[in-house]
Residue, then its C-alpha position, 0 to 999 in steps of 0.5 A: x615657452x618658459x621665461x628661459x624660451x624654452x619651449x614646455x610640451x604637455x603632459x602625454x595623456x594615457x592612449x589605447x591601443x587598437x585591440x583595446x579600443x575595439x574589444x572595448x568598443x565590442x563588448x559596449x556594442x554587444x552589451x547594448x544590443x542583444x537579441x534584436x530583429x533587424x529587416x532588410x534584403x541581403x546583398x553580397x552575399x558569400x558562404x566560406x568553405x566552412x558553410x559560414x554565410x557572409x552578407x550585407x543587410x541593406x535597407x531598400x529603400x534608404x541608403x544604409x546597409x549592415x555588415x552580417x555574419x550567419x553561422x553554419x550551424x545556426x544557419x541549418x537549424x533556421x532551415x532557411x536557404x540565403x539567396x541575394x535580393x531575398x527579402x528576409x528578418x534576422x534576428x541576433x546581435x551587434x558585435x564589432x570584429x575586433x581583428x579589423x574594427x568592423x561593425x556587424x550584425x551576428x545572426x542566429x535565427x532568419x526567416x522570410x520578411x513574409x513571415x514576420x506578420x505570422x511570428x507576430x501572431x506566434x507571439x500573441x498566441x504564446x501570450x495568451x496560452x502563457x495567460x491561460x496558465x498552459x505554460x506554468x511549470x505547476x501544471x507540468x507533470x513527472x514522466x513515469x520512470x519505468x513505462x511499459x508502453x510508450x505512444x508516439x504521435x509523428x508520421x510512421x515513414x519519418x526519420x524521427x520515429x525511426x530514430x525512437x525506436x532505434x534509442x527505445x530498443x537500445x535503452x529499455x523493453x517498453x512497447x511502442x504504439x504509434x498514432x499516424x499523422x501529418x507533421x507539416x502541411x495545413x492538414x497536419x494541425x487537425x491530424x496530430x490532434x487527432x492522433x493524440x486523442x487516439x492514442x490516449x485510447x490505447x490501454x496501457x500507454x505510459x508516455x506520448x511523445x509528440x514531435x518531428x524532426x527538423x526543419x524550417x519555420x514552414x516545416x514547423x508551423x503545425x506545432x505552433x498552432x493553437x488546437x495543438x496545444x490545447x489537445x497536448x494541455x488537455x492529454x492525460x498521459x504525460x507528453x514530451x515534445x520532440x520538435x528538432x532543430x529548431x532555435x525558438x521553442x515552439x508552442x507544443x514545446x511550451x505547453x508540453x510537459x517536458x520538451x526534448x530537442x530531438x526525437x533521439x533525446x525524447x527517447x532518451x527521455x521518456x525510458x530510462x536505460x535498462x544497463x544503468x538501473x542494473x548496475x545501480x541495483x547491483x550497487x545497491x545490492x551491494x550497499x545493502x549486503x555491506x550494511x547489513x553486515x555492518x549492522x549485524x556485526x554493530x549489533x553482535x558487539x552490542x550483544x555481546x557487551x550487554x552479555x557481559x553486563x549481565x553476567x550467566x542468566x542462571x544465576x538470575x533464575x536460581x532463586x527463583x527456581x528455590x522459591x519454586x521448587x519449595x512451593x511445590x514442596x509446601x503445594x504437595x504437602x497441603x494437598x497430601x493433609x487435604x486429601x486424608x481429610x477428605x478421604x477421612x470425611x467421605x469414609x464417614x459419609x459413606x458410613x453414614x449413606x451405608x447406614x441410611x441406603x434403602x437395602x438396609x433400612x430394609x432389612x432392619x424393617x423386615x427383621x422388625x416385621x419378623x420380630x413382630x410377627x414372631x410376637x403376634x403368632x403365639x400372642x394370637x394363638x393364646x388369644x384364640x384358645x382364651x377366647x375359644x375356651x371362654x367362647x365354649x364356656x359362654x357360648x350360649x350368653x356370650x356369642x354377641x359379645x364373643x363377637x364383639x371381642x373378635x371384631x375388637x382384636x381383628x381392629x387391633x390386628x388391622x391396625x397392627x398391620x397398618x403401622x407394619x406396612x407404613x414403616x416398610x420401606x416397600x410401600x414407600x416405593x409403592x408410592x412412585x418413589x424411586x432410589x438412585x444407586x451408583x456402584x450399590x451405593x445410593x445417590x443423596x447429593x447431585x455433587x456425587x454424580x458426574x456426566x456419563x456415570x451409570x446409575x441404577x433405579x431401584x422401583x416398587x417392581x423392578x430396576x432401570x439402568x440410566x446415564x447421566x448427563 
């Protein structure tokens, strides 16, 4: 009340409405509480006419319960069946349905309460794999892009191998090369290893896919176990790993070089198809034909714009072609002088070798031998009759001495005959001496004698024909 006794009412504070308080309150809720397990039995439970499940997650043993929303597909991709009173572990997120401001729990993933001490021990595996380095993405290796051969570990009569071959024959022509195994079971463990050891014996195998389709936890168990995983580390052919349907990744999944989330998409993955690489060939046909002929068509314009800076060639190469042809003017004049000087200097070599050739060094010789003998015969006649007639006069009292003065002229004769032989040029042959005849000419000097050139050898008796080499 005022001091007028009127009455003053407060200032009205700002209000939310509903829908804003509970989106508010929704996205609070669903902030605070993300991927979380919760455990419990399911009561009430209903499933729409689109497959969606609604329920209640009561706790046994204490008096609480909560509101849960299991969608369809998630729902399949868990492979659990609901069933009311069953025992189970969700895992998903608090939401508030803002159309009503209920409180709930949405699920995406469930599996039975059993099975929470084996995806404990699920979980310590991935740690100590992860530990190992057998997740580390350094390790994963590249898929070939164009395998010739491609290994499939799976069992021959399942739909996932059915479905890789139909993709790998849609996409590309590579040859498939399947290893028989269990999938699931407790012996599908030690099988699928054994099916991966053998296939990296087959020649030429480019890609594993190791895999299955979908199923539940259960169904999926051989693909969580530790000898798996270590036979996918320790392959040395890239794997992908082809577990659908599932929303958790499984071991083989981690340790795998890539993971595929069904076996159609591991198909896809390990062969590329075979309609793409055409058409990007014929792309990069065409890029390469287009460039080409830009690059032609830039280089013909370059050329062209340097032949105008250039100018006509010839007119570069005429001086030069001058200072040519007036060499070989200057060339063949030097060598026409040369010639006759040589021409002039062998002349007279071969005067001088004419005048020295053994035939007429010869022939002076005889004409001397003749000249000599001419002058000997009346020179020795006139002796005789001298000597005769003094030998007729004194004959009595000269005899010794007549003898004596014969011996003396028969010494000067000898002697006489001595000299003659000595400068005949026959005796010099006598001696083994021999003279070198080309073409009648003789040889003095090795230079005037080539290979192959026929040669005469003129001998004390006789003549022989040789070659040179």
């Amino acid at each position: 009340m005022n001091d007028a006794g009127v009455r003053v009412l407060p200032v009205r504070p700002k209000a939310l409405t509903v829908a804003e308080f509970n989106r508010q309150a929704k996205t609070a809720i669903e902030e605070r509480f993300t991927q979380i397990w919760v455990e419990g039995e399911i009561a009430q439970l209903k499933v729409s006419s689109l497959g969606h499940a609604y329920f209640d997650l009561k706790d046994p043993e204490q008096d609480a319960r909560v509101a849960c929303c299991f969608f369809k597909g998630l729902m399949a991709k868990s492979g659990i069946n609901l069933r009311e009173g069953m025992h189970v572990v969700l895992r998903g997120k608090a939401s508030l349905y803002a159309a009503r401001g209920s409180f709930q729990f949405v699920v995406d993933s469930a599996m039975v309460a059993g099975a929470g001490s084996a995806a404990a021990a699920l979980e310590a595996l991935k740690k100590k794999l992860a530990a190992e380095g057998l997740f580390a993405l350094e390790r994963k290796r590249r898929l070939p892009k164009f395998p010739r051969v491609v290994g499939v570990v799976t069992a021959r009569t399942g739909a996932a191998f059915a479905d890789i071959c139909r993709v790998l024959t849609r996409r590309w022509p590579a040859r498939v090369v399947i290893a028989n195994t269990l999938v699931q079971g407790a012996d599908a463990p030690a099988q699928i290893v054994a099916a991966i050891e053998r296939i990296q014996h087959v020649p030429n195998v480019d890609v594993v896919i190791v895999g299955r389709g979908g199923g539940s936890s259960e169904d999926l168990a051989a693909f969580n176990d530790e000898r798996v995983a270590r036979a996918i580390a320790a392959c040395k052919i890239p794997v992908i790993s082809a577990v659908g349907h599932e929303v958790d990744h499984t071991v083989a999944d981690l340790v795998a070089d890539v993971r595929a989330a069904t076996p159609s998409n591991a198909a896809e993955m390990a062969v590329p198809e075979l309609r793409a690489i055409r058409e990007e060939l014929s792309t990069l046909e065409r890029r390469a034909e287009k460039a080409t002929h830009a690059m032609v068509n830039r280089r013909r314009v370059a050329l062209s714009r340097m032949e105008k800076r250039l100018g006509d060639p010839r007119k570069l190469t005429e001086p030069t072609r001058q200072w040519i042809d007036e060499s070989i003017t200057r060339m063949a004049t030097i060598l026409r002088g040369r010639t006759r000087k040589a021409k002039t200097v062998f002349g007279r070599a071969e005067q001088r070798l004419q005048s020295a050739h053994p035939r007429s060094r010869l022939a002076r010789d005889r004409a001397n031998v003749s000249a000599l003998e001419a002058r000997l015969r009346p020179a020795m006649q006139r002796v005789v009759v001298e000597k005769s007639r003094q030998l007729r006069e004194a004959h009595a009292e000269l005899v010794p001495a007549a003898h004596r003065s014969i011996e003396g002229q028969r010494d000067a004769l000898a002697q006489l005959a001595a000299k003659l032989g000595a400068l005949s040029p026959l005796a010099i042959l006598s001696r083994g001496y021999s003279v070198t005849l080309k073409d009648g000419h003789a040889v003095t000097d090795s230079a005037q004698v080539q290979a192959g050139d026929e040669l005469e050898l003129r001998l004390h008796k006789g003549t022989l024909r040789a070659v040179a080499k």
